[in-house]
N, C-alpha and C positions, 0 to 999 in steps of 0.2 A: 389231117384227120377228117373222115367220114362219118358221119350218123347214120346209123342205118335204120332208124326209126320207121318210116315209110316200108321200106320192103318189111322188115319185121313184123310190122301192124296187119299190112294185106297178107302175108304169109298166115294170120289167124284170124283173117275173116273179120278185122275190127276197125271201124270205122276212129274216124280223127275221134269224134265225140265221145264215144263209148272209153276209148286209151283216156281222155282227158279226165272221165270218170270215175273210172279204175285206178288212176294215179295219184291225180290231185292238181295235175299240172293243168293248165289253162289252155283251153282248144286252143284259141289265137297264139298262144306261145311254140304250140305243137306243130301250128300250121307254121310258124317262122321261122322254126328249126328245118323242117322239113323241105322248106322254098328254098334254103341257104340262106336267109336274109340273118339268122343271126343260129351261127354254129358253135359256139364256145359255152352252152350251157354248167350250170356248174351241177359237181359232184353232187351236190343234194337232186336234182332234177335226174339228173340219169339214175339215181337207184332207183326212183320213183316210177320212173319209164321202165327202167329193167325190172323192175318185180312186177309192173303190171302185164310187161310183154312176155314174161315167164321166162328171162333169159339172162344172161350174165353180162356185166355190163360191158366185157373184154368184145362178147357178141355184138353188142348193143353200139359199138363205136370201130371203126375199122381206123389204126393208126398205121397200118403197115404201105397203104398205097391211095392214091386221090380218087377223083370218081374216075379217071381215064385208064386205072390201074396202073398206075407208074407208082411208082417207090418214092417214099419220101426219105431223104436223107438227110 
């Protein structure tokens, strides 16, 4: 599974701080999802991410392939 948190953000011009604002979620948390240092955020935090990134959270997480685009199976 992928976060696509990062592209999503810059894709609307918003910095880590301003997302952290608009969601509720913790910059330093934003930023650790974002490094990979911790990827398994829970279902409450990505609706919060996905409603502030104005996206749907299927958008908001790529389970179909890793970052090198291989397939996860």
């Amino acid at each position: 599974m992928k976060i696509r948190i990062k592209e999503l953000r810059k894709k609307r011009n918003m910095t880590q701080r301003q997302l952290a604002l608009r969601s509720g979620v913790a910059k330093s948390y934003i930023n650790e999802i974002e490094s990979g240092k911790y990827n398994n955020p829970s279902a409450e935090v990505l609706c919060k991410l996905a409603k502030a990134l104005r996206c749907s959270i299927n958008e908001l997480i790529d389970c179909e392939g890793d970052e090198d685009g291989n397939k996860n199976l």
